[in-house]
C-alpha positions in Angstrom: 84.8 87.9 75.4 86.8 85.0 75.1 89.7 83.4 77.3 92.1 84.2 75.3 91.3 87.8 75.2 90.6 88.3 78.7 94.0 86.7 79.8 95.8 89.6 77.4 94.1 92.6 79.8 95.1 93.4 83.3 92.5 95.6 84.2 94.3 97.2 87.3 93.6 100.8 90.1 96.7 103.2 89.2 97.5 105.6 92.1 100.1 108.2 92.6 103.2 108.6 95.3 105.5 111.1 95.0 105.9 111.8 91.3 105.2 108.4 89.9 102.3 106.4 89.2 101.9 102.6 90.1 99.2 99.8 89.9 98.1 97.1 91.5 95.3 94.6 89.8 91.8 95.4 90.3 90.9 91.7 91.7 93.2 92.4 94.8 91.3 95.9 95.6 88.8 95.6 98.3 87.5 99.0 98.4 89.3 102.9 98.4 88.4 105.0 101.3 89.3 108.5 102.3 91.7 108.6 105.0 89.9 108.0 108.4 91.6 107.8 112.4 94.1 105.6 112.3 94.9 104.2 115.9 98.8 103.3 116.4 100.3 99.7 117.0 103.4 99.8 119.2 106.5 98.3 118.3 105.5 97.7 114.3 108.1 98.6 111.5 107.8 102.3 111.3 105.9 102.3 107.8 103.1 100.7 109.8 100.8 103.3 110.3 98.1 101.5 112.8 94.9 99.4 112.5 91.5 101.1 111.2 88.4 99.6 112.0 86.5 99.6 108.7 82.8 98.4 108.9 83.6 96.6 112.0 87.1 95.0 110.1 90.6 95.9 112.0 93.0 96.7 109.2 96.2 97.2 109.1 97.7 100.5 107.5 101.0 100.8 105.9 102.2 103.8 104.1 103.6 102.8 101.1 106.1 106.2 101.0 107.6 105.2 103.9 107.9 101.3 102.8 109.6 102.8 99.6 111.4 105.3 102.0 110.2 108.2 100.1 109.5 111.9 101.2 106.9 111.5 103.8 104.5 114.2 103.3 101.6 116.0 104.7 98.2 113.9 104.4 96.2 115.9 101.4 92.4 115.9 100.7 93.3 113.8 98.1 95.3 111.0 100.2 93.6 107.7 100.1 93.1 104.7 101.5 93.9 101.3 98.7 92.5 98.4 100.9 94.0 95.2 99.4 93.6 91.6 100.1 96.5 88.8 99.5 95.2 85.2 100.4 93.8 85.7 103.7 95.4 88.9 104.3 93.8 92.6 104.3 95.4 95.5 104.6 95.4 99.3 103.9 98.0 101.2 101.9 98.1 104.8 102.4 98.3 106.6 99.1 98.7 110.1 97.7 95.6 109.5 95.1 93.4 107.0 93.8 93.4 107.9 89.9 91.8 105.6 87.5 90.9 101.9 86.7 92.4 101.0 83.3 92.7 97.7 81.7 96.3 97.1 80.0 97.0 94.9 77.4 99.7 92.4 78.9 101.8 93.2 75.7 102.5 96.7 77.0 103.9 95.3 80.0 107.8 95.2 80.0 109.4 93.1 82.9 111.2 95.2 86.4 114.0 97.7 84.8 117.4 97.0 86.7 117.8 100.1 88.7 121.1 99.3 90.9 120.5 100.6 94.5 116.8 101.3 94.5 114.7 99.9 97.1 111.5 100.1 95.1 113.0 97.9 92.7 112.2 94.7 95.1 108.4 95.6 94.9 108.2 95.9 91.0 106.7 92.7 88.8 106.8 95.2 86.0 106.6 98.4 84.1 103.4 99.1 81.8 103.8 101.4 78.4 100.9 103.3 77.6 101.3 106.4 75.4 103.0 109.3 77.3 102.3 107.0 81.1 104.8 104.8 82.6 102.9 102.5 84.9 104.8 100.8 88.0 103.2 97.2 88.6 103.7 96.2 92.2 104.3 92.6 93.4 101.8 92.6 96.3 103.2 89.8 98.2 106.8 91.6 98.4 105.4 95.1 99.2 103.7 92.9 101.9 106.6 91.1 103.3 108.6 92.7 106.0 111.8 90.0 105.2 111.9 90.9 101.5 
């Protein structure tokens, strides 16, 4: 493959909260894990789940349904664990499924919708089109800043 053609595919993990589906690019993914003890941090914004100690790494947990202030709900066999890096940071996000790896063509990609009074809206870089899906692209470093 050339340059040229890799730079026009986003090869990205999609995962599901609530009803929607969202991605986030395969070359911030550090691993998926199943959901595992997560020991509470006092006095952390309340989407902050904790710290897990993965392969003798503390990570930080945050629950992305709570940090879009969406129905909480019950932890399911199928809840994962998205571990992420940004820079030098690593961090868990606490999912309701890990479902595939595709790659996009960044033609399909569409810029944030305005949606007047969502929160999410801050945390999309974009919506991908693909046949009947609509993909939610989130910008990591907002989704990971407690000031945005």
């Amino acid at each position: 493959m050339t340059n040229a053609t890799e730079q026009k595919n986003l090869k990205v993990i999609v995962f599901q909260l609530a009803d929607k589906e969202y991605a986030i690019p395969v070359s911030h993914v550090k691993g998926i894990e199943k959901l595992m003890h997560i020991t509470r941090v006092p006095k952390t914004e309340r989407y902050v789940k904790g710290v897990i100690n993965l392969r003798g790494v503390v990570t930080p947990v945050i629950d992305l349904r709570e940090r879009f202030e969406l129905p909480v709900s019950g932890n399911e066999e199928t809840t994962r664990i998205i571990i992420i890096t940004l820079e030098t940071m690593e961090v868990g996000f606490i999912v309701d499924s890990a479902n595939d790896v595709l790659d996009i063509d960044a033609s399909s990609i569409e810029q944030q919708p305005e949606v007047v009074g969502s929160l999410e809206e801050d945390f999309i870089a974009g919506v991908a089109k693909l046949e009947n899906r609509l993909l939610i692209l989130l910008h990591l470093d907002k989704v990971l800043n407690p000031f945005d």
